[in-house]
N, C-alpha and C positions, 0 to 999 in steps of 0.2 A: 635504855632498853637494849637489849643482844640484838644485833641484825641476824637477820634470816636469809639462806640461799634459798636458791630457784629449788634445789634440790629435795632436801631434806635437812633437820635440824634433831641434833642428840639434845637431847633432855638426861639429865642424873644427878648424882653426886659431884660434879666437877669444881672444883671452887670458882669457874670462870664464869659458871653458868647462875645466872643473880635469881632466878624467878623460876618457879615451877610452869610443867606443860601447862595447868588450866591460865593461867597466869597470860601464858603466851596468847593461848587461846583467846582468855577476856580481851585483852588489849587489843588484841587484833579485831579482832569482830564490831572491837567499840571502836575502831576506827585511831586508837591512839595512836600507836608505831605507825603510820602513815603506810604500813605496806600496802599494797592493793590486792583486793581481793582475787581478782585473776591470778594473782602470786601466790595464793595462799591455795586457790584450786590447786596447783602443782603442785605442793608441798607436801611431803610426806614426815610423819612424827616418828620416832624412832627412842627408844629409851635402853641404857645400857644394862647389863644384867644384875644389881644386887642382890645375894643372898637370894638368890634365885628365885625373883619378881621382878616385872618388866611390868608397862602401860606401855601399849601403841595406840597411836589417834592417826586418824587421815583425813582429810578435809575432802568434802567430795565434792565436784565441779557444779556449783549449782545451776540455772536458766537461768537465761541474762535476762535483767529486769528493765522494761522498756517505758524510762520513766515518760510522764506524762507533761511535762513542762519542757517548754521551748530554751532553746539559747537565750533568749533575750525576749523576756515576757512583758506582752505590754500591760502595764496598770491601770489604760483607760480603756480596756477592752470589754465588750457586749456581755452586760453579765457580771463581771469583777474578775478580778485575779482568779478565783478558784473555780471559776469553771473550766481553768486546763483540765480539772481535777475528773470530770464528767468523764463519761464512759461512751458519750454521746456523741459521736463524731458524724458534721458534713460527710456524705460519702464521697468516696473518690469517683467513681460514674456515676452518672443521670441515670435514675431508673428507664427499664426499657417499656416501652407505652405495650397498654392491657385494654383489647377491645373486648367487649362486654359483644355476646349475640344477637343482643338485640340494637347494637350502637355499628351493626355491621351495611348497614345502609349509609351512614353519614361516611363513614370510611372511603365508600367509593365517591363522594361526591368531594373530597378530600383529593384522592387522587386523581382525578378529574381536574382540578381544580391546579393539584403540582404539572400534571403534565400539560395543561395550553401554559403556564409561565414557562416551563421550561422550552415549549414549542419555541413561543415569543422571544426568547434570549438566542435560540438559534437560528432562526429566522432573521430573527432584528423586524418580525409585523407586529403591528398593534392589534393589540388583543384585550385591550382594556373590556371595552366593554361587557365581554363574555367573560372576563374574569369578576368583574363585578356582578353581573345576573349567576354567577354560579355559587359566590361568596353571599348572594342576599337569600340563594335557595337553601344554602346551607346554613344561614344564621336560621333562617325558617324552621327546616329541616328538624333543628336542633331542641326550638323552639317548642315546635310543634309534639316532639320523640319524649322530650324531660318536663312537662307540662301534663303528659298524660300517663305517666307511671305505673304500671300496677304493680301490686303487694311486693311480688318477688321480683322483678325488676329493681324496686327499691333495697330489698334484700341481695343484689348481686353487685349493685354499685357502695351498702354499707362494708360489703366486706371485698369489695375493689383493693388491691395490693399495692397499688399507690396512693391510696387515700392518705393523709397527711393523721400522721399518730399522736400519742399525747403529748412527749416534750417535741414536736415538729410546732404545736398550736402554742405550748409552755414559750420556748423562746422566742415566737413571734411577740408573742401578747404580753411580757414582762421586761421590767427597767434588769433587775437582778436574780437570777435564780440558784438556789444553793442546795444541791440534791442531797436526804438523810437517807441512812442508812440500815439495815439490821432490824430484828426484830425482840434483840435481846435476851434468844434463846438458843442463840447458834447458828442462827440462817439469816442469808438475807436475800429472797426472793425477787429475780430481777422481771417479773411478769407484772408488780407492783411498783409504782416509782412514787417517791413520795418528796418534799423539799418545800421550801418555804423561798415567795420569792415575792417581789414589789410591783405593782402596778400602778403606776403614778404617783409615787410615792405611800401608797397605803399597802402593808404588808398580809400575804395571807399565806394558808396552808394549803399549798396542792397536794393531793392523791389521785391517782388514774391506772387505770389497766395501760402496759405498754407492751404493743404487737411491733413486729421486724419489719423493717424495710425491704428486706432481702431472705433466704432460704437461713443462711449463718445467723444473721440477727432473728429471725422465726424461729430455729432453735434454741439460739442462748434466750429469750424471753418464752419459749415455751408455747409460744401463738399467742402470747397474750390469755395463759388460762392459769391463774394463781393456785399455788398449794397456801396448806393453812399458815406457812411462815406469812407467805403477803401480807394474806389478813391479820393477822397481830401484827407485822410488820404498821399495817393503817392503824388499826385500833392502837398502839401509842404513840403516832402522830398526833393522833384526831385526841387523848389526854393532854397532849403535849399541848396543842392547839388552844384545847380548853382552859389550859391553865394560865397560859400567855395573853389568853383572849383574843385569839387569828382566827377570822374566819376562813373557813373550811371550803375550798372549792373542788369540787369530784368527778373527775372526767373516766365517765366508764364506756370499754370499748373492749369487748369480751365476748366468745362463744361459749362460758359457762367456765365454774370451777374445777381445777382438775380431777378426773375421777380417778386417779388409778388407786393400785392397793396402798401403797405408802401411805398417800395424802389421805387415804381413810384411817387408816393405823392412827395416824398424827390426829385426828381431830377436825376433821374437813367440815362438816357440820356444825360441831360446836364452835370452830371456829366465826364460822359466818352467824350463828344464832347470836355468840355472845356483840359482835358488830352490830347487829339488828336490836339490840336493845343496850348497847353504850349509847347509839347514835340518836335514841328518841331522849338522851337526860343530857347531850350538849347544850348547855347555854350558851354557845356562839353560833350565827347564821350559819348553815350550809347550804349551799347550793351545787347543785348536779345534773351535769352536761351529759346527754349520749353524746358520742359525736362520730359513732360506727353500729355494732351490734351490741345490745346489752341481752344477755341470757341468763335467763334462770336467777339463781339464789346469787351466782356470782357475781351477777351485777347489784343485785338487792342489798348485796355486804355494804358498797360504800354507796350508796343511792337512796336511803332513807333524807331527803334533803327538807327544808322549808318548801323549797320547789325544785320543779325537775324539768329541763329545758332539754330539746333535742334538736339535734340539726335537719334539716329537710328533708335530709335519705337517710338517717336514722332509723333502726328499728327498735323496738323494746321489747321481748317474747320472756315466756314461761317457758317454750320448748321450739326447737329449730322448727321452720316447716319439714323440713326433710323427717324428724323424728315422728313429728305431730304425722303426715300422710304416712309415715310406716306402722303406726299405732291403729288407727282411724281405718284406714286406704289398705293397709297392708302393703303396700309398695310404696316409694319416695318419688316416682314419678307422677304422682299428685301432691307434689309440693306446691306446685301454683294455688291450685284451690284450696290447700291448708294455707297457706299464707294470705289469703285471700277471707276465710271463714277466720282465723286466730286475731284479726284485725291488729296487725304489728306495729302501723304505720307511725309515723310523729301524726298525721292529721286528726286520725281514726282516737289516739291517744289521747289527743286533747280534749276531744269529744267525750272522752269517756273520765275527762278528770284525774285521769293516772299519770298525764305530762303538762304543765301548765304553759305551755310556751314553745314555738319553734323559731328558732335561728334560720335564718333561708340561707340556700347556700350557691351559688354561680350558675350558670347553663352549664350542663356538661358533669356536675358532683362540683367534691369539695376537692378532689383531688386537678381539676381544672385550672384553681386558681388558692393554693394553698395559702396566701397569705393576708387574698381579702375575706376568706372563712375566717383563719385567725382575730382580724380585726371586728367583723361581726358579734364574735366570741368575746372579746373582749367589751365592748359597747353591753352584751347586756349582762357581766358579769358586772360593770359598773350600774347599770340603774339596776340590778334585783340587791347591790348590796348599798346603797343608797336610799333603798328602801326598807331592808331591815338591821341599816343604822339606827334609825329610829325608833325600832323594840328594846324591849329590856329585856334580860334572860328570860324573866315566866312566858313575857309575851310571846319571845321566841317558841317556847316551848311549848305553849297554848297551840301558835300559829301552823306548827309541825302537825300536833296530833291532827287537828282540824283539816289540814288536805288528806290525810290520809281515814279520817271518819267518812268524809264525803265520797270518797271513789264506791262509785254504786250503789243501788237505790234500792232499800226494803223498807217495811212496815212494822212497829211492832204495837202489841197491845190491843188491836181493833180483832173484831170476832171473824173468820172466814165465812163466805157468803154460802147458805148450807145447797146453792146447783153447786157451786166450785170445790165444796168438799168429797165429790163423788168419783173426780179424779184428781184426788189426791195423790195416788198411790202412782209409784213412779211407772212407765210404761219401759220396757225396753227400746233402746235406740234404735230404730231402724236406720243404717248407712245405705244410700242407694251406692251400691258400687258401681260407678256407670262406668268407669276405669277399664276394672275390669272384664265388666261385662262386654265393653267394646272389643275387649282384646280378645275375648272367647266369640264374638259375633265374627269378628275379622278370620278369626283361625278357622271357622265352622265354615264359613262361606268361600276360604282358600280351598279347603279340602271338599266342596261341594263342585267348585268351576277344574278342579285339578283331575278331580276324577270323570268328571264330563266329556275334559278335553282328551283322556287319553283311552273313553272309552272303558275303563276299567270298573271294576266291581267292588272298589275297596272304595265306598259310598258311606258317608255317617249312617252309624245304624241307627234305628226309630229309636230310640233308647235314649240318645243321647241329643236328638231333635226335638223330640217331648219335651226332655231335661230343660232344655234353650225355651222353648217355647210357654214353660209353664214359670219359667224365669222370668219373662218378657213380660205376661200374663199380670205374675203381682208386682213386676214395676208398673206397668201400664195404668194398674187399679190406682196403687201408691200415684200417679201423675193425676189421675183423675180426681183422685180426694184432695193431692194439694193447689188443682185448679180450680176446683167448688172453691175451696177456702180461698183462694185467691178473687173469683169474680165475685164473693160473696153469696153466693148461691146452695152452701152447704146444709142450710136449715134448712131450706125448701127439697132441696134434694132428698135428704134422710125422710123427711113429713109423706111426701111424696109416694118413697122406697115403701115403708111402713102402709099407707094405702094401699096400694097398689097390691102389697101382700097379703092383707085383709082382704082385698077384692078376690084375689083369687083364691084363697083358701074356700070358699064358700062354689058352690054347685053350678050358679046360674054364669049368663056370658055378663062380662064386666059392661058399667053403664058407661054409654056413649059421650056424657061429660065427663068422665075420668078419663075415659081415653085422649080425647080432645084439650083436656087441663093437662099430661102427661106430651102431647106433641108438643103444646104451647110451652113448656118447661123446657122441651130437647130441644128447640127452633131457641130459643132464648139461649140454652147453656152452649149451644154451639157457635151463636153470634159473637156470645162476650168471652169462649174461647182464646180468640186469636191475643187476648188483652193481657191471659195469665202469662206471667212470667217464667213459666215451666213448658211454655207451649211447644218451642222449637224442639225440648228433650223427648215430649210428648210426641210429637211428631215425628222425627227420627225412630222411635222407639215401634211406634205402630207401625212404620214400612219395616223392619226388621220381623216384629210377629208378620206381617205380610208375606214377606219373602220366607220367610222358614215353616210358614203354613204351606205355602205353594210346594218347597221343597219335601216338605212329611208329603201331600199329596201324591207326588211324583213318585219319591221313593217306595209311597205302597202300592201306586199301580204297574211302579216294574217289578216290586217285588210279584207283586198281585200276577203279572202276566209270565213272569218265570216261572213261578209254583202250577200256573195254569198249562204251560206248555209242557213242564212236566209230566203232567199228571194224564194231557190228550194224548201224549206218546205213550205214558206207560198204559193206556188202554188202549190205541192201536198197536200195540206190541203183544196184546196178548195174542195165544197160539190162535183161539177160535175164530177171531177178528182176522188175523194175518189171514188162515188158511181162505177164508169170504174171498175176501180182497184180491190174493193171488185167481183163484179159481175166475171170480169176475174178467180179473183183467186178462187171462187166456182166455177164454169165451168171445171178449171184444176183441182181441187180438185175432180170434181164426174165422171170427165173421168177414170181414173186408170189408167193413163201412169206417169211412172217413170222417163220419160227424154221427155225435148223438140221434138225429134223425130219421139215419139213416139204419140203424141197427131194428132188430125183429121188436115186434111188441113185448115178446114173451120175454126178450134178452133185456129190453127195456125196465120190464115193471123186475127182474130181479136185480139191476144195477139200482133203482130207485127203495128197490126194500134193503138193500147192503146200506144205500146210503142215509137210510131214515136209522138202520141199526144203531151206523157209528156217531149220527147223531143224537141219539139216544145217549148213549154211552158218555158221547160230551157232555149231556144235558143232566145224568149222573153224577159224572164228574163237579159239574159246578153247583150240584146239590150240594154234593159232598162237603162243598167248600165254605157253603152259606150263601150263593149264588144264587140268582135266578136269570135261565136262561129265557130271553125274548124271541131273539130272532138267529137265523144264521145267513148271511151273506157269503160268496168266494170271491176272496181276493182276487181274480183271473177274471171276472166277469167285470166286477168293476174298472181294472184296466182296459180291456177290451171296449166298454162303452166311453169310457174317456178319449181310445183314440177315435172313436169313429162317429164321435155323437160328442161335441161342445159346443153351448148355449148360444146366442147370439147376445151380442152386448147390447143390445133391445132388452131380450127375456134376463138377463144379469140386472140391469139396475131396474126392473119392475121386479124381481126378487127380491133384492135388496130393499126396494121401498117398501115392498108388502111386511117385509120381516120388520121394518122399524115401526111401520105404522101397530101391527099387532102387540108389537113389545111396549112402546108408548099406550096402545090402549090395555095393554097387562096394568103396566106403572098405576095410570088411572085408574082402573078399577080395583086395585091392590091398595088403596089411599082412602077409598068409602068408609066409611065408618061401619059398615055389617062386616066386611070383608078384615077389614083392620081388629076389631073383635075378636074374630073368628082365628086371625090369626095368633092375638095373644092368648085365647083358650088354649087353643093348639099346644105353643112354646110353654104353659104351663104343664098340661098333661105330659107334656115329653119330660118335662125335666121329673114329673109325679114318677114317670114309669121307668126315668133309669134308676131312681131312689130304690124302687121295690122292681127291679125285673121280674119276671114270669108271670106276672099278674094279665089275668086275659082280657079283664074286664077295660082297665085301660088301654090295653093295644085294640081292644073296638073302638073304642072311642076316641083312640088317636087317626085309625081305617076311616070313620064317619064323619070327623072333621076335614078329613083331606079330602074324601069323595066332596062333600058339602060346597070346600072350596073351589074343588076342581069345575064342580058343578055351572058355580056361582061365574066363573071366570065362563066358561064354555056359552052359559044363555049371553051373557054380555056379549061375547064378539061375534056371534049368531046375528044379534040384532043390529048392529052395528052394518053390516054389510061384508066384512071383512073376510068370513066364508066364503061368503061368493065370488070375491075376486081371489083366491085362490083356487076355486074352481075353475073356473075360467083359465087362469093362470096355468093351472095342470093341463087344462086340454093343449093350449096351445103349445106347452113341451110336449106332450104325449105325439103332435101333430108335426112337431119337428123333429123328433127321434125315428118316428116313421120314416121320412122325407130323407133323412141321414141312411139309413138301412137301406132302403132303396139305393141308392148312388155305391153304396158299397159293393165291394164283388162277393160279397158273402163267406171269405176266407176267415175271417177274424171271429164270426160265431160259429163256423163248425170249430176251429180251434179251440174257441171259446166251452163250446160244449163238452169238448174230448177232455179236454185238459180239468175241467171242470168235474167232471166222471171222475181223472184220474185222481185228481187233488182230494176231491170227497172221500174216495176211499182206498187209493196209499196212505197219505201222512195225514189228512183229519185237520188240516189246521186250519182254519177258516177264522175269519173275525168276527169278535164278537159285537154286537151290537147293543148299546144303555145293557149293560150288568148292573144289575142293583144286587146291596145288599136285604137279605131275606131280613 
């Protein structure tokens, strides 16, 4: 053959030249001329001109190819020779350690534990002892933290990023492993790994989802979320398998199929459906391992097994909890409780016949101790296929459909019972969002204390208190119905409701065994309360309407006393009022008298008729409003008697006593059976009269029950004695306000009087005293 320069080589007509350019070309590239290809990057082709047609070729520098085989490969190596061939490589760093939130307490007992060794090594003291009481609280610790898991915790240590992946468990757990490739259609999806490898001598076919060790290997496998190449990728293994007669072992570990647009273009679906029904007509075992997160349909592709085994912290879902709480919750921060309601668990699965088996796995995960997981994995990959050595293909095929007929329990052919066909019909879901709802209690009662503290007026409006409160409202009912059904008290309850409505539908007072059968129900449903299991929601839930009843109250009585103050200015401000007012206070002004007392009779009774005017005008005013005015007090007389007249702590706790004893004997006599009647007739007619307002007949009749009771309550504490000692009680304050008055120099009631004068009829504003609404 022509040797070739570094440079360039003519190609033509020459007689010297034996072989055309392709010529050069084939030889070269098949390696024959021995040139090397680095020589040939350099090389430029060049052809001289005949009859004015040329061919130029140039070779263009290709990427160096980093072959995969060592200098000197050893033939007794882990695996055989052709696992140079693997794409799998030991990393060059130790992954760096991943604490999980809730593994943040062992942490510190960890460093705890580095720092007295390290004390001890500078020191040169012994420190055993306390190294060992902190290594036994931390075995504990551990113990105690991975023994009691819940849902999503399991779910935070399934998809743990050092958990040990498919081929990490593959090479553990096989004599030889020989990775296949391709899916015969153009693609060979590295999110699926697939190969055929030995277990003690008995050959099988693995398949498994393969996630990355690191962020590079997360991208090149994709997280472990297969396009449809994967899956036909498996589905002609699992041909292959069948026809060789390999049993099939399937390690899935996957947060679902990938969704984007391509992989739907290609057949993402059909990919997986035609999976789900090649794999129920294999006539060779399969079995299928979680041994991280298995989701949705992605894992379903290769996980139709004879059985399905899962490791300890293993999950299996239909949908993430994160999806499932954004679906359900409308937020994902009630992931815990979807993953908690979705029942994910390896436990919860077995129970329900969807997984037939769990592998346990170290204190700490599988990521702990990655290679006695493996051997676990191994152990019972050997007794589930030691067990169906012994089927023949139908029976295999028998054995398959069979776990999968069993997963969940229905009826058919028997006639529905004709009480149970009356709710048939589907109900809508009711979701208690209590999520939510916390996060709008929380935000309501910031802006309740926010505006308190800075004195300001920008206060939730009733509108939006209502809102919260009639929210509260039918939680509270919803806690009450699912607490009947809990103590089992719910038939009695409704029988009960339904009497009780019949009782009062009808004219007469309800009979006093209904009543007394209705305490013994509430005395009863409020014992075996504390027992439901929704008690604590229930609880919380009622100090919330508590608190936000209190604050609608507040809010409408400062509404209430703005609008009021309002309204007494704009009627002392009117001209005919002012002109009174003024003229008064000249009149007392050019008298010379120091105190009310002291002014003319005549000056007297027309300061007292100014002053009856302008309380008139209030008493107008609070007409106006739906008010009714009782009394009117000033503000000024009651400081005044505060400074010059306080009780003796004698007459303070024989006040005190007298007011408990009368409120204890209210309670009692509120408990009678007339009285108790009396007041369920009552709470009936009220609720009759706000049904039909303007009806007269029943606001007498709600007038005549109240008088009735008031009645009933007044002979009672008459008899009782109870009068009397407040009689008594009065004199001897009446006999110590005197006694105070006396010792005074009398300064503080003429002030009292003037200022009293002036307050009545300049500004009008006095306190009002029990406003009822009309």
């Amino acid at each position: 053959m022509a040797s070739m320069s570094h440079s360039s080589l003519a190609l033509g007509g020459a007689s010297s030249a034996s072989a055309s350019a392709s010529d050069y070309l084939r030889s070269s590239t098949n390696g024959v001329n021995g040139v090397p290809l680095k020589t040939l990057g350099r090389a430029v082709f060049t052809t001289t001109r005949r009859k004015s047609f040329a061919v130029t070729a140039r070779l263009k520098k290709g990427k160096k190819f980093d072959h995969p085989w060592p200098a000197n490969p050893d033939p007794n190596v882990k695996g055989g020779v052709l696992s140079y061939l693997s794409e799998f490589k030991p990393l060059g760093d130790t992954q760096k350690p991943v604490t999980l939130d809730f593994e943040k307490p062992l942490v510190e007992l960890e460093k705890k534990i580095v720092d007295v060794r390290k004390m001890a090594n500078e020191t040169g003291l012994d420190f055993t002892e306390q190294i060992i009481t902190l290594e036994n609280k931390y075995r504990q610790a551990l113990k105690d933290l991975y023994t009691h898991l819940t849902p999503i915790q399991r779910v935070n240590i399934a998809r743990h990023p050092n958990r040990p992946t498919f081929l990490d468990h593959i090479h553990n757990i096989t004599d030889k492993f020989m990775e296949l490739h391709g899916d015969r259609a153009g693609y060979d999806d590295p999110a699926i790994v697939t190969g055929i490898g030995t277990i003690d001598g008995k050959r099988y076919m693995f398949i498994g989802h393969q996630k990355g060790r690191n962020t590079k290997e997360n991208i090149m496998r994709n997280f472990g979320m297969p396009t449809p190449h994967g899956y036909r990728k498996a589905l002609r293994m699992m041909y292959y398998a069948d026809h060789h007669g390999f049993p099939i072992v399937t390690f899935i570990d996957t947060p679902g199929a990938y969704a984007d647009l391509k992989s739907e273009e290609l057949g993402q679906g059909e990919a997986i459906a035609n999976n789900l029904r090649t794999m129920f007509g294999l006539k060779v075992p399969i079995l299928s391992i979680v041994i991280g997160e298995g989701g949705s349909g992605g894992a379903l592709a290769i996980g139709c097994a004879n059985k399905m085994l899962m490791l300890e912290n293993a999950v299996f879902y239909v949908a993430s909890p994160e999806a499932c709480a954004a679906i359900l919750w409308k937020t994902s921060k009630a992931a815990p409780e979807a993953a908690e309601k979705l029942r994910i668990t390896s436990k919860e699965l077995v129970k329900l016949n969807v997984a037939d088996g769990i592998i346990p796995e170290p204190l700490g995960g599988a990521h702990a101790d990655p290679s006695w997981t493996s051997q676990q994995i191994k152990i019972a990959i050997n007794e589930n296929m030691n067990e169906f050595g012994k089927m023949s293909g139908e029976e295999l095929l028998k054995h398959r459909m069979a776990k999968y007929r069993k997963i969940g329990v229905f009826i058919e052919g028997e006639e529905i019972e004709p009480s149970r066909k009356i709710n048939m019909k589907k109900r809508e879901a009711v979701f208690s969002d209590s999520r939510k709802l916390q996060g709008e209690v929380d935000k309501l009662k910031e802006q309740i204390l926010k505006a308190k503290e800075t004195s300001s007026e920008e206060e939730p409006s009733s509108e939006i208190l209502n809102e919260m409160i009639e929210k509260l409202k039918s939680e509270i009912d919803d806690e009450y119905t699912e607490a009947a059904r809990a103590v089992g008290l719910e038939e009695r309850l409704t029988a009960m409701r339904e009497e009780f409505s019949k009782a009062s539908a009808e004219e007469h007072l309800m009979h006093p065994v209904l009543i007394e059968k209705i305490e013994k129900l509430k005395e009863e449903f409020n014992t075996r309360l504390t027992d439901a299991p929704n008690y604590d929601s229930l609880k919380s839930k009622l100090n919330m309407l508590r608190d936000f009843s209190r604050a609608k109250a507040a809010s409408e009585a400062t509404s209430m006393r703005k609008e009021i103050n309002k309204r007494f200015q704009e009627a002392v401000d009117r001209p005919e009022i002012r002109e009174k007012v003024e003229a008064i206070k000249a009149e007392v002004a050019s008298s010379g008298a120091s105190s009310f007392e002291e002014l003319p009779d005549e000056l007297k009774e027309k300061v007292m008729k100014t002053k009856g005017e302008v309380e008139a005008e209030m008493a107008g005013v609070l007409k106006s409003m739906g008010l009714e005015l009782e009394a009117v007090k000033p503000n000024l007389k009651d400081v005044a008697e505060q400074q010059t007249f306080a009780p003796s702590e004698n007459l303070q706790e024989k006040y005190e006593k007298l007011n408990q004893e009368i409120n204890e004997k209210i309670a009692e006599v509120v408990k009678t059976p007339e009285i108790k009647s009396m007041v369920e007739l009552l709470k009936v007619e009220t609720a009759k009269a706000s049904q039909t307002p303007g009806v007269t007949e029943a606001s007498q009749k709600i007038e005549a029950l109240e008088q009735q009771i008031k009645q009933k309550i007044a002979e009672t504490l008459s008899m009782s004695g109870l009068q009397e000692k407040q009689e008594v009680l009065e004199k001897e304050l009446a006999a110590a306000r005197e006694l105070a008055a006396e010792e005074s120099d009398g300064s503080v009631k003429e002030d009292d009087d003037d200022d009293n004068d002036e307050d009545s009829s300049e500004s009008g504003k006095s306190e009002i005293i029990n406003p009822s609404f009309a």
